[in-house]
Structures are given as structure tokens and as C-alpha cells.
N, C-alpha and C positions, 0 to 999 in steps of 0.2 A: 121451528124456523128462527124462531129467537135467539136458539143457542149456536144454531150457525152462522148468526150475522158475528154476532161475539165474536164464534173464533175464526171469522175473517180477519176482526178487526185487530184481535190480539196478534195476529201473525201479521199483519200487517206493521205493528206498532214495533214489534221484537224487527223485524228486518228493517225497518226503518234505523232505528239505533243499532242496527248491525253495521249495516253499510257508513252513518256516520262516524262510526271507531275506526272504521277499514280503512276510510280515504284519508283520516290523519296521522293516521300512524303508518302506513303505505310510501316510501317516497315516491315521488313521480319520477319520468323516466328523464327528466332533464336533471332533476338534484341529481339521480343515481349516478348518470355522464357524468356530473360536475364531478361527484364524488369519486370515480373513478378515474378523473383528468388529474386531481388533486394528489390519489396515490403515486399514481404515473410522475406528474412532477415530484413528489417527494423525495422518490425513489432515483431517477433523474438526476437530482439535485446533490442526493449522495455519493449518484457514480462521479460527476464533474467534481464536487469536495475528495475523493479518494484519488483521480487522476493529478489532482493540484498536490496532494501529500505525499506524491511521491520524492523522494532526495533526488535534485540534480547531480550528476557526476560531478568528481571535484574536476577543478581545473589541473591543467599539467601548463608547464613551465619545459619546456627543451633546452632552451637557450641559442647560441649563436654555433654549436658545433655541428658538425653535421649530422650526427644520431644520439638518440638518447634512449638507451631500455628502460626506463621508468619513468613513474610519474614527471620529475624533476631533475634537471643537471644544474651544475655549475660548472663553468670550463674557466681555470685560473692560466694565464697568461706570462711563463717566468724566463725572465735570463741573466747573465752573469753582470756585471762589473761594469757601473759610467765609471770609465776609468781614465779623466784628462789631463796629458802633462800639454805644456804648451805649444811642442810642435802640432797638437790637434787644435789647439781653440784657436791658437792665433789663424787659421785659416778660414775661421768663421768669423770672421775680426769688422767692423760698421767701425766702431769708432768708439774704442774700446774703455776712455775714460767719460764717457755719456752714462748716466746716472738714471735715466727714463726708461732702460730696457730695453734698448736698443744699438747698446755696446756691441752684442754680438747676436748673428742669427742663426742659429744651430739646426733651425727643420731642414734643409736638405740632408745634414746627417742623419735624421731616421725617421724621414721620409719613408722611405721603403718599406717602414713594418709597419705601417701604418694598413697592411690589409690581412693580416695574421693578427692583429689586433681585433679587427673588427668581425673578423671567426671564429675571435674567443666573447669570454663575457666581462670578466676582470684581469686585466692587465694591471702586473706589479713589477715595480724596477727596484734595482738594487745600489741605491745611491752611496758609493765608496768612498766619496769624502767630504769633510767641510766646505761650503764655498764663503766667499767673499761680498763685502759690503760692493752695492752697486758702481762701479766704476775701479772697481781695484781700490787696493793694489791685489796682486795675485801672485800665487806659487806654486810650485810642481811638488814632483818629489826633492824630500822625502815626508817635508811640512807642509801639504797641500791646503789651496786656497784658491779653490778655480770661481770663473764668470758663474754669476748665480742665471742666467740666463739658458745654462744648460738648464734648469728644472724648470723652465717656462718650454723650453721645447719639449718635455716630458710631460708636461700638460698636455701641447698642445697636440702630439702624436697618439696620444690617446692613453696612455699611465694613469689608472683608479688609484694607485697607491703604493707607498716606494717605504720597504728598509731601511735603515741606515743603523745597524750595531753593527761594525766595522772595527779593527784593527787602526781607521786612519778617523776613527770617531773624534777621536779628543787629541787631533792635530791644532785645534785652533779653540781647544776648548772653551770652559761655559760658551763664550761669544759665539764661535762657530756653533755649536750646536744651536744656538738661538737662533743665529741668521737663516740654517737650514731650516728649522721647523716653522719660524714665520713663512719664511719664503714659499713654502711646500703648502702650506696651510693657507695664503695669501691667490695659490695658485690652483687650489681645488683638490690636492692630492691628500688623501689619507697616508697616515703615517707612522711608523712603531718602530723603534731600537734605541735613539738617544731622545732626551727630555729635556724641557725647559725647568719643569717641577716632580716634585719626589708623588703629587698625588696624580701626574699625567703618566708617571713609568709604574703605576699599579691597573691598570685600564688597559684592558685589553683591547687591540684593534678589531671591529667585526666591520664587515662591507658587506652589503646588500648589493646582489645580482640585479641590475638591472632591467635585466630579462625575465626577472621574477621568481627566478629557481630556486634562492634560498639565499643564506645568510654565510660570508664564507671570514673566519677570524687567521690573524696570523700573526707569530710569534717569532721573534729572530734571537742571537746572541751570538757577542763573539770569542775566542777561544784568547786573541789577545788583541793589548792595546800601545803594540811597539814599546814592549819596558817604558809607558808613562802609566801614568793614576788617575784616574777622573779625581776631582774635589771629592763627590759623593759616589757611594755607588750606585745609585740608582739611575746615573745619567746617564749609562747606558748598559743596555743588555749583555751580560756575559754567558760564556759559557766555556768556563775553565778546565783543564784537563784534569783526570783523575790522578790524584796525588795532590792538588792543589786543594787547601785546606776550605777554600767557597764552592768545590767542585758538586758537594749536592746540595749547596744552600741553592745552586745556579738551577741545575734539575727541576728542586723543588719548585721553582719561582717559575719556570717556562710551564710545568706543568698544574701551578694554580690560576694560571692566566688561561691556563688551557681550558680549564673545569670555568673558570668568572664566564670565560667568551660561551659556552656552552647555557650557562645559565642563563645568558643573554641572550641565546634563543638564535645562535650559532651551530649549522647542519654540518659545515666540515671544518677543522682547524690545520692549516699548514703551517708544517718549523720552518724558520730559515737559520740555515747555520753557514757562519765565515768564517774559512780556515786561515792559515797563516802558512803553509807549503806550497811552493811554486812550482810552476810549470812540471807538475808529473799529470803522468796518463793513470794511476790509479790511485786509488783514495789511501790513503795516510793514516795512520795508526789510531790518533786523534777522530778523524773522521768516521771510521768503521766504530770506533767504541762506542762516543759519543752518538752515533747517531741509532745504532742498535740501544744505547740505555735509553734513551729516550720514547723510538718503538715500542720495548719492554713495559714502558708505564700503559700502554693503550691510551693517553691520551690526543695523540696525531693523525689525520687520515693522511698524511705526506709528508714527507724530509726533502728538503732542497738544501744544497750548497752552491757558494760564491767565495772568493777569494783565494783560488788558488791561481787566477789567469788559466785555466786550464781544462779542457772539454774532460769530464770523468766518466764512470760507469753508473750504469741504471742497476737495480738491485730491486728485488722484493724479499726484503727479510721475514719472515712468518708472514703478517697478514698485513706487513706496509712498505708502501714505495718509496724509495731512497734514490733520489738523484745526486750525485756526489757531487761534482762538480759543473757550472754551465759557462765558465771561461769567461769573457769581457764579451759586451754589450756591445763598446765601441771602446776604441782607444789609439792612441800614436804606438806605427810600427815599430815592433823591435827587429832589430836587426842581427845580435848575438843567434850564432845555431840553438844553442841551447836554449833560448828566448822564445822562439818563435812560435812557439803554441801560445803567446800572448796574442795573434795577432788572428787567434780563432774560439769562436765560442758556440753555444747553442742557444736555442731558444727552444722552449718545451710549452705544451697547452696540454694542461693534465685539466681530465673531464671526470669531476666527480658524480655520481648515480644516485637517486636515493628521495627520498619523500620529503617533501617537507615538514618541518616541524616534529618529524618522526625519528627521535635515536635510535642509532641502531641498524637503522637502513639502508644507509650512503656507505660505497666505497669508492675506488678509483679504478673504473672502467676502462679507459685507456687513455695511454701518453703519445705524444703526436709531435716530434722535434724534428728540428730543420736546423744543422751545422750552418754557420755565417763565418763571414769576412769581415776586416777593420775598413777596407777599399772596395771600390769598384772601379779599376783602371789604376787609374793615377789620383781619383779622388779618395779624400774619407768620408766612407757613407757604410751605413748596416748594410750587409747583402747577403742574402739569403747562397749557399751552395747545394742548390735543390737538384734533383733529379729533373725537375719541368722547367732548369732555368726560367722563375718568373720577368727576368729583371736582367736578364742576360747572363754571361759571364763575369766573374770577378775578377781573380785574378788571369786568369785563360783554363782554356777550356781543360787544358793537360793538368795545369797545378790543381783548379778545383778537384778532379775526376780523384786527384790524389789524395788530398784533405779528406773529401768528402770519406774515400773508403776509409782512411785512419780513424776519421772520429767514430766511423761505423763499427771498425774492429772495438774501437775501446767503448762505444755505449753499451757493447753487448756481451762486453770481455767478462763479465760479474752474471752468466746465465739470463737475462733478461727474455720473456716472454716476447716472442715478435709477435702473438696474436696481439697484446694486451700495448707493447710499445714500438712504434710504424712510425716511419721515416713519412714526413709530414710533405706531401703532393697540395700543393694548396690551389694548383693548376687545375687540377682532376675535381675536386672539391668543392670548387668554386661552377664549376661546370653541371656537377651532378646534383646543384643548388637550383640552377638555373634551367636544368632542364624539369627538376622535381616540381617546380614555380610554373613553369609551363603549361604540363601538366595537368597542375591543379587548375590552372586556369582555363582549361580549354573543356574539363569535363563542368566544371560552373557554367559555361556559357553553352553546354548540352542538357542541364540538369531544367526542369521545364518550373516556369516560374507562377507560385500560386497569387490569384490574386487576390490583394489583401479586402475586407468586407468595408463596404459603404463604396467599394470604387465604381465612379461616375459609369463605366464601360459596361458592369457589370450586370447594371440596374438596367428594366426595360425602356424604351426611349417614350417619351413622352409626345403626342402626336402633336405637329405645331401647331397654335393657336390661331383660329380664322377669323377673318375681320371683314 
């Protein structure tokens, strides 16, 4: 009996200390939860850290043109020649020996492009000559010294940045040159071809799209400077014919500004080159050389020319676009037969493609020109000679129909792509902006609206308070 109380007792005492090891090293079934919530959150916690680490798309940058195939455009805004003798300015004439800028008022004259301005992104003008101290005195041809208040209306129509390595550069030398790049500089405009200082004509020009597409530089010179000399050479850009013994110091020079603007973090660089041959429909000897050696270096994504008064041909020489000539901006009729291609010109919006910050991957997509007039009637004003008349007729409906086909025959007389270079509809354009806008806006106001968390609407309503 005795030895079975025992081994009750012993079994007793063994499960005793069973059970107390069991319940603490056991979790209970709330730790286990907890511990299970805890994985759950960790895990959780990971997927929300891995959705955050994902890369946002970069941004794109279109611009102002109406289509863009890549990331980012820039659409540069170019045309020929402020070209003013005094039968033009005197008809914008206030009170001509007034010194406050109000001597003359020029926006009506290019009023008009002020909406082909704002369908590009950088608008650049090509400033033909010296002006004058405020209030005069003034001059025509052949030693020009126009109202400095033309380049306040190129402010104010909307001009990012304006040329000036011209043939009529060093009309009024050092002083003229000075008076223009204050004035321009006084007025908002960016600037490159003649200098005040030897270390401002080593600086390349770059302008930033304001639309955000990239960085676009540009580079002029010209062929001559009417048999005179600047003091230095460096006060203004050349680009002397081949036979002349500066002829590849000039190359060299256009194409290390080309390589500086690059380093600067410049997507495309355009040449501007001013000839010294008038009034012809095809490019000049000088022109075709000069602008294919140039091409040759790979350092341009575009050639434009200015100074021959004269609408030329478009061209893609290997793997760059060459606009040869783009006639006068604005200017006083000529009235010689042989002249009369003074009194027309083009305006062109070349839209460059391509990434930002990416060499290598910007070209020029397409060229978008519209032939213009010096008149509209009996006035001097820009006027486009579009196919959608934006602005009416210019000269009448018969003379336009005529211009318009001649500049058509000579912009495409040099093979020119018509996918790539289109007669600029800015009617149509403006239209298929507006209805794209529309559009967008009408599937926004279909698209169902989430609402955002803590909103008062969202939460259950709280029952009123009784009293």
C-alpha cells in the first residue's frame, strides 16, 4: 500500500512540473495573433517600401508646336532681314527727336507674327544693322543708323534673341555696335554676332526653351563687311570665303563655339550665315560651299541664311538642313523689276526632336514656312501669304496666289522633303489645338473623381447631440 501511495505521489509531482514547463514556453493564442499580425505588418510594410521605389517616368517637355515624337522638342522661330531704310520708319514716326522711346512706334508692323511666334518656342530675328542714339540723328543706305525703337518692338512681339554678324555690322562701328547690344540687352533679347569685348565674342549664345525642352545655342557670321575692317576681329563674327586666308581660322571659330555651347549643356546648335548676293532664287557659290563645310564638321543641327533680300531653297545635305535664304522680315518697297524679291520673304519654325541632356538624340523633325509680304494693302506690316489667309490678303488675292507658288517652286527647287518641310497652315493648327484642348477636357470631366482620405463626406455622420 505504501509503495502505491508513492507512486501516486511521484506521478503526480513529474506532471506537476510537466504542465509548469508546458504553459511557459507555450505561447498563448493572443501572443501567437500578435505574432502573426506583426509578420503580416512587416511583410506589408515591404510591399508599400517597394511600390514607393519604383522610378517615376521622366518628364517630356512638347513645346509650343503642334506634335512632338519624342521625349522633348524645341521649335526655333527664324526669318530674314529688319531691313529699314527711311521710307519705312518714317511712317511709324510719334515724334522722332524724343529720347524716352517714344520717338517711334513699330508694333503695328509686326503685329501680325505675333501668333506664329507663340507656336513656336524661341523666336530669333536677324538684326541687319546698326541703330542710333535715341532720338537720332539717323540713316539709310548705304551707312545705316536706324530708330533704335525697332528693337523694342522686337521685344515686344515676342523675339528670345536676335543676330547681328551682318555685312552692315561695322556701318557705325565700335559705337554702333555698342548702341545695339546695350539696347538689345537693355530690352531682354539674347544676342550673338558683333561685341562690345573680345571675352563676350568667345561665349557662345545658349537659350533655354521656355517650355522646358532643352537648351538651344546659336552661332552666326558673315561672308563680308562692305570692303571696311572692324578695329578687332573679334567684334564681329565672320565667315570669309574660301581663298581668303581667315577662311578656316572663321570655320574653326564657329565650330569651337559650337563644341563650348555643347559643353554648356546645349541639345541643338543652329548656324546663321549672311550672304552678301542679292535678289537671286538660288543659293550662290559662297553659300552651297560654305554651308556644306560647315555641315561636314557634324558640329550643327541646322544652317539658315539671311542677307541675300531673297526667299532661297531648303536642302538636306547628308544628315543636315540648310535653309539658304529667308528674304526680309520687313522692309521699304522696292520698286526696280529686278528688286522685287526684296519686298518678300519667309518665315520658317524648324522643330528639333530628341531628349534632353541626351547627345545624340535630337534631329530636326520638321520645317513649317509661311512666304510673307513687306504690305498689307497700302500699309507696311509682316503679312503672312498663307493658304488660310490668317490676316486676309496682302497684296490681292491674284498677286499673292503668284508669290506664294514662286517661293513654293524655289523652296523645293533643291529636292526638299515635303513629308519633313509643309507649307505652314497656322489656321488649321490653331484649330486642331483647340479642339485636342477640348477634348482633353471633356474626358476629365467623365473621368470619376476619387475622394481624397479624411474627407468630412466620407466619414460616417455623427448623430446630433440631444439636449
Amino acid at each position: 500500500m505504501r509503495i502505491l501511495l508513492l507512486a501516486l505521489a511521484v506521478t503526480a509531482v513529474v506532471t506537476a512540473v510537466f504542465l509548469a514547463w508546458y504553459m511557459q514556453v507555450r505561447p498563448s493564442g493572443q501572443q501567437a495573433g500578435a505574432a502573426d499580425a506583426q509578420a503580416q505588418s512587416r511583410g506589408s510594410h515591404k510591399q508599400v517600401n517597394k511600390s514607393k521605389s519604383k522610378v517615376k517616368p521622366a518628364a517630356t517637355h512638347h513645346g509650343n508646336s503642334p506634335d512632338c515624337p519624342d521625349d522633348d522638342c524645341i521649335s526655333m522661330l527664324v526669318n530674314g532681314d529688319l531691313l529699314f531704310h527711311e521710307g519705312l520708319w518714317s511712317q511709324f514716326a510719334k515724334n522722332p527727336t524724343a529720347t524716352d522711346g517714344t520717338a517711334f512706334d513699330f508694333t503695328p508692323l509686326f503685329e501680325p507674327m505675333g501668333k506664329y511666334i507663340q507656336a513656336s518656342d524661341i523666336a530669333v530675328c536677324e538684326f541687319e544693322t546698326p541703330i542710333a542714339q535715341r532720338g537720332g540723328p539717323y540713316s539709310a543706305y548705304p551707312i545705316f543708323n536706324i530708330p533704335p525703337e525697332v528693337a523694342d518692338a522686337a521685344a515686344k512681339v515676342g523675339y528670345r534673341a536676335c543676330t547681328h554678324g551682318t555685312n552692315h555690322s561695322w556701318d557705325q562701328g565700335t559705337e554702333g555696335i555698342n548702341r545695339l547690344w546695350d539696347t538689345l540687352a537693355a530690352d531682354g533679347i539674347a544676342q550673338t554676332g558683333s561685341y562690345k569685348t573680345e571675352e563676350d565674342s568667345k561665349k557662345p549664345l545658349v537659350v533655354d526653351s521656355p517650355t522646358g525642352g532643352g537648351k538651344l545655342a546659336l552661332i552666326t557670321g558673315t561672308v563680308s563687311l562692305n570692303a571696311m575692317t572692324a578695329d578687332h576681329d573679334w567684334q564681329v563674327d565672320r565667315l570669309r570665303e574660301s581663298g581668303d586666308p581667315n577662311h578656316q581660322a572663321d570655320i574653326d571659330k564657329a565650330v569651337a563655339k559650337s563644341r563650348a555651347a555643347r559643353a554648356q549643356g546645349a541639345d541643338v546648335v543652329a548656324m546663321s550665315m549672311h550672304s552678301l548676293q542679292e535678289y537671286i532664287d538660288q543659293a550662290d557659290s559662297w553659300q552651297v560651299s560654305e554651308a556644306h563645310e560647315l555641315a561636314d564638321t557634324g558640329a550643327f543641327d541646322v544652317i539658315y541664311g539671311a542677307g541675300c533680300h531673297c526667299a532661297q531653297p531648303i536642302e538636306k545635305y547628308k544628315d543636315t538642313w540648310i535653309i539658304y535664304g529667308l528674304g526680309n522680315t520687313v522692309t521699304e518697297t522696292a520698286s526696280l523689276p529686278q528688286n522685287v524679291v526684296n519686298n518678300q520673304g519667309v518665315t520658317a519654325r524648324v522643330q528639333f526632336a530628341g531628349k534632353k541632356g541626351k547627345p545624340g538624340s535630337w534631329r530636326v523633325n520638321r520645317i513649317d514656312w509661311v512666304p510673307t509680304a513687306n504690305v498689307q494693302g497700302q500699309s507696311y506690316k509682316w503679312c503672312p501669304i498663307a493658304a488660310d489667309h490668317p490676316d486676309g490678303s496682302c497684296w490681292g488675292s491674284d498677286k499673292d496666289a503668284q508669290v506664294r507658288q514662286r517661293i513654293w517652286n524655289v523652296i523645293y527647287s533643291m529636292g526638299a522633303d515635303q513629308n519633313v518641310v509643309r507649307e505652314w497652315n497656322i489656321t488649321a493648327e490653331t484649330q486642331a489645338k483647340e479642339q485636342a484642348k477640348a477634348q482633353s477636357g471633356q474626358q476629365a470631366e467623365h473621368q470619376p473623381q476619387a475622394k481624397p482620405k479624411g474627407d468630412a463626406s466620407a466619414a460616417p455622420k455623427r448623430p446630433a447631440a440631444k439636449r
